[in-house]
N, C-alpha and C positions, 0 to 999 in steps of 0.2 A: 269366243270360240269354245266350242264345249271339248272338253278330253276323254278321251280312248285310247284302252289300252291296245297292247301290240295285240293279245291276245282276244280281246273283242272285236280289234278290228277283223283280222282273220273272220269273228265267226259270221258276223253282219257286214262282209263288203259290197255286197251288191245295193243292200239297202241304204248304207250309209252315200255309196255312188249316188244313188237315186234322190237321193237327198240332199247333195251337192248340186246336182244336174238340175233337177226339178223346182227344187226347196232353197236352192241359195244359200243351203249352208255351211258353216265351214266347222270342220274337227281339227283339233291336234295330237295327232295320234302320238302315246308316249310307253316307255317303259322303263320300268323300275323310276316312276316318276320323271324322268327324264325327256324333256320335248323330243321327237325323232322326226317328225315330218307331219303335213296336213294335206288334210283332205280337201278342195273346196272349189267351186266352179269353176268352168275353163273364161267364162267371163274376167274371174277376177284376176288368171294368169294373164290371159291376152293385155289387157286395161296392164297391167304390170309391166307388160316388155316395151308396151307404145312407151310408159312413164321411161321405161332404161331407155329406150331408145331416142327419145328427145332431149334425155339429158345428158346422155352419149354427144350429144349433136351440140347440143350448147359448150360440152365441154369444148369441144374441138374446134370450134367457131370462137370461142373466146382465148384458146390458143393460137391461132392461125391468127387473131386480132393482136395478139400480142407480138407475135414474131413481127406483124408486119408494123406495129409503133416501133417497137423498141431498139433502140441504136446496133447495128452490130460493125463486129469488125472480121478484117478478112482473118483465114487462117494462120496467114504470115504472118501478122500482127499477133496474133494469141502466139503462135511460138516461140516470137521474138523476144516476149513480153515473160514468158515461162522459160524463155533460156533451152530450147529444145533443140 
């Protein structure tokens, strides 16, 4: 990804849009050297939230899997057992 600063981005945003939009490509805009944020297709966001969002999914499917192997006991037991 090519860098930009805070201050070039300012002067070229429309082109730099256009060139994410159009162009496919991605900047990281920065200041005082420092990464702050990027510019870069809504392609690549969208493609991004599907990836959170099925691994959201798997998390929770592989918890739900584990609750339902794994031994439990009532809460009377856990209290009994902790002296509550």
């Amino acid at each position: 990804m090519e860098e930009i600063t805070t201050a070039e981005t300012r002067k070229h945003m429309a082109e730099l849009l256009n060139r994410a939009a159009y162009g496919g490509e991605r900047f990281v805009v920065t200041r005082h050297g420092k990464e702050l944020a990027a510019i870069v297709p809504l392609s690549d966001v969208t493609l991004l939230d599907k990836l959170r969002s099925l691994l959201d999914r798997k998390d929770f499917e592989a918890a739900v899997e584990e609750v339902r192997t794994a031994s439990t006991r009532s809460w009377d037991d856990v209290r009994r057992d902790l002296d509550l």
